[in-house]
N, C-alpha and C positions, 0 to 999 in steps of 0.2 A: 250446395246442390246446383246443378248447371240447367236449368229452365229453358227449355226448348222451346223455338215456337214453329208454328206450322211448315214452314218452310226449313226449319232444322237448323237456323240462327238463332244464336242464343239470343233472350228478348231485347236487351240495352242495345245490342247491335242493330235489330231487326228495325227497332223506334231510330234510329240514328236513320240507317236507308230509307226509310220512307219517309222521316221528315225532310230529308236531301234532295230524295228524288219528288217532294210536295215541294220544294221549294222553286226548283231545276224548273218543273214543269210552272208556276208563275212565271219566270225570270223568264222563260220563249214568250208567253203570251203576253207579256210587260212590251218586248221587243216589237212581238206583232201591234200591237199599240200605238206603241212610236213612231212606227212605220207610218200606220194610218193620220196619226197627227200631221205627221209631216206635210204628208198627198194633201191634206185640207188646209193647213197652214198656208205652202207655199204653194197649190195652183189657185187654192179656193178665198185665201183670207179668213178659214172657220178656224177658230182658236179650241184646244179643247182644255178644261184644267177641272182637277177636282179640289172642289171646293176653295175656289181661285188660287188651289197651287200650278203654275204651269207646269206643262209636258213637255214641252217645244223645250227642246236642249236640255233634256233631264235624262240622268242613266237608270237603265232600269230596275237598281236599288232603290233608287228615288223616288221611281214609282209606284214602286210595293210602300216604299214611308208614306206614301201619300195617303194609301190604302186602309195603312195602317192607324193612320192618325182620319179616316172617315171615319172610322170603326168606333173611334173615340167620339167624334160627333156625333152619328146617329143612332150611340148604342146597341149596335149588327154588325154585323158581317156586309165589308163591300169587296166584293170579289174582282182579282184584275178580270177575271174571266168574263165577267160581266158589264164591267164599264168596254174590252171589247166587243162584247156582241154590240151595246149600243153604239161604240164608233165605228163601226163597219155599215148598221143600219146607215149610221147618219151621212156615211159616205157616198150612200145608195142613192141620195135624199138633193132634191134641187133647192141646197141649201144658200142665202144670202150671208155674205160676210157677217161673220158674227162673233162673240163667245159665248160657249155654251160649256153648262158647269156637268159635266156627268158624275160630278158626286151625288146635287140634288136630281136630275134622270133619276140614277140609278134608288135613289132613296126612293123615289114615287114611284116608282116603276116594281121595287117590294112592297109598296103599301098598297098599290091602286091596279096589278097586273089582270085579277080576277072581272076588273071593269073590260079588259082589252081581249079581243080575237088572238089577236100576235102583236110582237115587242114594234111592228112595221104599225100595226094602228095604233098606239100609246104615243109613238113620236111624232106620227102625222097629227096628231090631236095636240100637243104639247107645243109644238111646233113651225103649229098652223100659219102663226103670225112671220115667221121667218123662208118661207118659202119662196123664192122668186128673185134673181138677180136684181128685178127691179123696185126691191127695196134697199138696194145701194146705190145711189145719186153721188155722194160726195167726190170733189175732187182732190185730188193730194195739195198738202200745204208744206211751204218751204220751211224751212227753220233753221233761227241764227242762234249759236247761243250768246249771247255777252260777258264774255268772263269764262276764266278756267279753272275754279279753285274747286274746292269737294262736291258743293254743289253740281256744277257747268261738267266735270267728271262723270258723275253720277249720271246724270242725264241722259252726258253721250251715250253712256251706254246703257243707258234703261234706252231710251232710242233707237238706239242700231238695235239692239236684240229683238224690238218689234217692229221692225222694220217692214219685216215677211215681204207680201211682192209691191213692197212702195206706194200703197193707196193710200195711207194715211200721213203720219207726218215722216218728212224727210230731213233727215238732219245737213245743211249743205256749207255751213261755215262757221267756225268761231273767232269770236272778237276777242284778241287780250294785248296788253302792251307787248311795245318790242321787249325782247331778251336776248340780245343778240344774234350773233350767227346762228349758234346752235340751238335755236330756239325749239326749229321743229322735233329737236332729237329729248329736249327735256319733254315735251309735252306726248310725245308719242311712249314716253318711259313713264312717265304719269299715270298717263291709261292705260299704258299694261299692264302694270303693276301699284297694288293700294296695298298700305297695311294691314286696313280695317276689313278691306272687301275682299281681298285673295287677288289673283289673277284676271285679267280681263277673258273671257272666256269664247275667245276669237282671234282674228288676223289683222295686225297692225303693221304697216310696213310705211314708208317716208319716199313721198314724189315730191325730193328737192325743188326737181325744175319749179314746177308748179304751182309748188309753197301747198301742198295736201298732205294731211294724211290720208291715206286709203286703210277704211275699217271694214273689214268684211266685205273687199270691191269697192266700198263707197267711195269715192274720193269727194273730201269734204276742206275746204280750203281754211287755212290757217290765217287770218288776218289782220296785219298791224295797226293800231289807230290808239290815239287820246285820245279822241274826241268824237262821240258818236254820231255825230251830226255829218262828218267827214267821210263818210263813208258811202262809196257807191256799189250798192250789191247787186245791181242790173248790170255793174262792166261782168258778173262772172256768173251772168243770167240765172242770177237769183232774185225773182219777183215777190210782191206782197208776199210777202216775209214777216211772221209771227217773230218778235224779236225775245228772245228770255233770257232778261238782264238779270243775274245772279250776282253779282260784283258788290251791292248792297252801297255803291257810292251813292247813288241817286235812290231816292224814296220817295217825292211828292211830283206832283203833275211836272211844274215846272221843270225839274233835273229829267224826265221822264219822256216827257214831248221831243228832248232833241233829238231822241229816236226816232222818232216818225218826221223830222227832216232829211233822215238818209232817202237817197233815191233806192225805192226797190223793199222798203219797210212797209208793213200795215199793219200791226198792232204790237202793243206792246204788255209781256208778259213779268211783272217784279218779283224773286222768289223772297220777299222779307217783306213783314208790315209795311202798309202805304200811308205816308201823311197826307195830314188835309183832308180831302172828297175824295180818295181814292178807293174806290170799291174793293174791299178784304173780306177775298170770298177763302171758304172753305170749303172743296169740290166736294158733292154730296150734300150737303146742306144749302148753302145760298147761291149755287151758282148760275140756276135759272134768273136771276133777279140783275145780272146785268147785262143792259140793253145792249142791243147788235151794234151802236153807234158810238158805245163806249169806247175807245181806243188804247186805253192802259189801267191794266188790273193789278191788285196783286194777291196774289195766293197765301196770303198771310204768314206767320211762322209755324215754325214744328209743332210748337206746344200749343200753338191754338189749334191747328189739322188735330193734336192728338185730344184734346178736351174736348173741343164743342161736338163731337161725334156723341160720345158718350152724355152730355149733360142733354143734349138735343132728347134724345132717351127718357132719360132721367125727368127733364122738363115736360114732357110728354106725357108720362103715365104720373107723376108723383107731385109733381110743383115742388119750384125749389124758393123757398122763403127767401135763403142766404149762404154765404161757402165761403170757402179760403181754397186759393189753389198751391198749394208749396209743389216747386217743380227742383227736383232732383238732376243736376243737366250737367250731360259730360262738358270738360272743357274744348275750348273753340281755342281756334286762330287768330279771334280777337283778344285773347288773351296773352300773357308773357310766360315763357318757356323757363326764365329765369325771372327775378325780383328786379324791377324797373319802373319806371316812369310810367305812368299811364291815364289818360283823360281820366275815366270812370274812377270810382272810391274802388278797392282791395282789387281790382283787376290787374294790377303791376303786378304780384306776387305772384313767384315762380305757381303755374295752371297744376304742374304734376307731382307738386307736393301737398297741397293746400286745399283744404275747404273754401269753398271764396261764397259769403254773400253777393248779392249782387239782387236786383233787379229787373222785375218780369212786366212787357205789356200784356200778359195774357189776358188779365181779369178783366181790364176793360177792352181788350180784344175781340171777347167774345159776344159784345152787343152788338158788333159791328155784323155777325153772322147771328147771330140770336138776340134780337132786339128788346124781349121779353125777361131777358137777365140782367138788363143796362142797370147799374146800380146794387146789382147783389154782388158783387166778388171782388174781394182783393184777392192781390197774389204776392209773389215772393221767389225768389229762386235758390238755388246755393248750388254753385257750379262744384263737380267735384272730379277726384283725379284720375277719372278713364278717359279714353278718347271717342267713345264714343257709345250709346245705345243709354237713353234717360228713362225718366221714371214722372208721372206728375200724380201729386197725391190729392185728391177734391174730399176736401171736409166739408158737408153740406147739412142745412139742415132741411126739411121738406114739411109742404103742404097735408100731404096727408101720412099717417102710420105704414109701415113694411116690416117685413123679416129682411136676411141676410139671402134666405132661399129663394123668396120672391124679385130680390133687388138683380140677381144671379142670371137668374131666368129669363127675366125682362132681358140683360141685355147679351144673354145667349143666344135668344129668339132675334135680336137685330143684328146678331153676328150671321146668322143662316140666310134670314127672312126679311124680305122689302128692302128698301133704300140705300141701307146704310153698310151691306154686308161688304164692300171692297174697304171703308173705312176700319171697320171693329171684327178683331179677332177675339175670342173670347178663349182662356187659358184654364184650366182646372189643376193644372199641376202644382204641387206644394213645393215643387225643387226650383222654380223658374229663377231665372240670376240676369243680369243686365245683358251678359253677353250672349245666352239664346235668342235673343230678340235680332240682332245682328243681319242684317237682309232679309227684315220683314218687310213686307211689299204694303201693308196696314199701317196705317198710321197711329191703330191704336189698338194696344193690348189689352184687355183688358183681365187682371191677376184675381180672376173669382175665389182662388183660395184666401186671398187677404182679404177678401171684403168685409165690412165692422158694420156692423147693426146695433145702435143703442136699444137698451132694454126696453126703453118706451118704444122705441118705432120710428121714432120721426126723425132722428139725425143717423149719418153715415159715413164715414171713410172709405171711398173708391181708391183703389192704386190701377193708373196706368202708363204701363212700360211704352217706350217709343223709340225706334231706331229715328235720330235726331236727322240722320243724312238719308238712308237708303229711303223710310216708310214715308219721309218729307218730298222728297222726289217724287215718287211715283202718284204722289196728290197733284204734283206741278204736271207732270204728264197727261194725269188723266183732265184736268183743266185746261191743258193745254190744246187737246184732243175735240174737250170740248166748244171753246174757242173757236178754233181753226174748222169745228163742223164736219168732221170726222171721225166722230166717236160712231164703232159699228154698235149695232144690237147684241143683248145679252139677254141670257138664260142663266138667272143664281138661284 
């Protein structure tokens, strides 16, 4: 029998058009969105992302997944329709450089509307604190990278992408050894192309004369040197100079200071554990704690950004007695491609065939950022054979009794709410695998569906997933940002 519906389309048909044309109609207002992002982004510096997924350079599929996956956070409905009304208000709005999350807006904005006259008094009140040009003071900071491998990559272009109109940091030169003639030509094929990360998703083109690349207009000068000390970045007026030596040759003050003999240097940024007294902060946690006089930091490793977020939590509400951290870690570059010779024990063994033991400073890494765990945690690692996107697992046992529910909660509530939300993503999904993790801007996943609660209460098994390169970078940015005194105001 042929079922009609009101319109005289048979009904499968009729649900087809109007789920096309319900979609059609998000996909304009996704658009209109974009638009409005834009106007703020690039006259104003106002950033907009929900639930720190950014908009800025996102297609309007992208925007609807965004939507889609609030939906999942806040258990409702978040409507593009809605997150535009709020950016058009806020476009209205004598807003100061900022990021502002209109996922959480828009969540408060269905829980608390009945408080408000119109969506214009809800933002003005929410808000309040960010009104006024003259809560942006900062001036723009130069930046060198040191070195050009995954890291110094990465960067560039977590960098140039937020660049927007140049008041924060500026990305103006990279240090690497010579490579010949054609140096400029491998390094500009570098960054346009990654295996792991896709496509660079912008304009690279080669100012031989010059020795630049130009990224998206920037021209950013390519520099030869051994020796950092050799180098003058005021001949190519580039001043105090935040230096982020990524190269991992140097780690303790001494190899670290020669940086700060270059003319045109003023501080200096390590992406790998610091020996000695060198302050190993992890942004978001300990980075208030190093003084303005300090001159070289370093932003610890991956696995410590992706642990102490989480344990910081943990240590928080539960007290942690004691734990083991086994860290699940793709192979590196420090590793051998084939069976060879190598410092370290099982690291000669060809990286993409093999399990490799190996060893982690994590566990005592993380007293350095959490002083109150000094002495509880060993670690352990076992490199294994992807290229990229790890895993750290924390066997702990705790101070007081939990569920698996409560353990959940807790650090769902730190993935939305207070301090730690750019660190900790919190995941529900039972399918998650190393390679969705892959350009997570988080340094830490946190996989709720694995979480293990002993019968008793007191002890647990945490897994968290961690993109090794991308979620490690953008810790070194956001530290970086802070450093340099540039970091604007946020709404999460």
């Amino acid at each position: 029998m042929d079922y009609k519906s009101q319109n005289g389309l048979p009904e499968v048909e009729n649900q087809f058009e109007q789920g096309l044309n319900n979609w059609i109609k998000k996909e304009r207002q996704a658009v209109d969105l974009l638009s409005i992002t834009g106007e703020l982004w690039f006259d104003r510096s106002v950033e907009l992302v929900i639930f720190r997924r950014r908009l800025i350079d996102s297609s309007p599929n992208e925007i609807l997944n965004h939507h889609m996956r609030a939906k999942i956070i806040i258990k409702r409905e978040l409507s593009v329709g809605l997150t535009l009304a709020l950016a058009q208000a806020i476009a209205a709005m004598d807003i100061a450089p900022s990021r502002l999350d209109l996922g959480r807006l828009g969540n408060e904005w269905l829980n608390e509307q009945e408080k408000y006259e119109d969506m214009n008094g809800f933002l003005n009140e929410k808000l309040k604190n960010f009104l006024g040009d003259d809560k942006c003071t900062f001036a723009p900071k130069d930046v060198v990278l040191y070195g050009f491998g995954r890291i110094g990559r990465l960067a560039a272009r977590g960098l140039i992408s937020q660049t927007g109109t140049g008041k924060q940091l500026r990305l103006r030169a990279i240090v690497a050894r010579s490579n010949g003639t054609d140096q400029l030509e491998k390094r500009a094929e570098l960054l346009r192309n990654d295996s792991i990360h896709g496509p660079f998703r912008g304009s690279i083109t080669i100012d031989a004369e010059n020795e630049c690349l130009i990224i998206n207009g920037q021209p950013v000068k390519i520099i030869s040197a051994d020796k950092p000390e050799d180098v003058d970045y005021t001949a190519y007026d580039i001043h105090d100079a935040l230096i982020i030596d990524n190269t991992g040759v140097f780690r303790d003050r001494e190899g670290l200071s020669r940086h700060l003999q270059a003319k045109g240097a003023d501080r200096v940024l390590l992406t790998a554990p610091g020996k000695g007294d060198l302050p190993n902060v992890v942004y978001g946690i300990n980075h208030d704690s190093v003084p303005d006089k300090e001159k070289i930091v370093s932003a610890a490793s991956c696995t410590t950004n992706a642990i102490v977020p989480v344990l910081k939590v943990l240590e928080d509400n539960l007290g942690i007695e004691f734990g083991h951290i086994e860290t699940v870690h793709s192979y590196t570059n420090d590793q051998n491609l084939l069976d060879n010779i190598h410092k370290k024990y099982r690291r000669g063994r060809a990286a993409a065939l093999n399990l490799v033991i190996t060893e982690t400073g994590a566990g005592s890494a993380v007293a350095k950022a959490l002083p109150e765990l000094k002495g509880k945690l060993t670690g352990n690692a076992v490199r294994v054979p992807t290229p990229n996107g790890s895993l750290a697992i924390l066997n702990l046992t705790f101070k007081k009794t939990t569920t698996k529910e409560a353990v959940n909660e807790m650090l769902r509530n730190a993935s939305l709410f207070g301090d730690l939300v750019e660190q900790i993503e919190f995941s529900e999904s039972y399918e998650l695998v190393s390679s969705d993790i892959v350009g997570n801007h988080h340094p830490s996943v946190v996989d709720g569906a694995a979480t293990i609660v002993s019968p008793s209460g007191n002890h647990a098994v945490i897994y968290i997933w961690y993109d090794n390169e991308f979620g490690y970078t953008h810790q070194v940015i956001r530290f970086a940002k802070h450093l340099a005194g540039v970091r604007r105001m946020t709404y999460y």
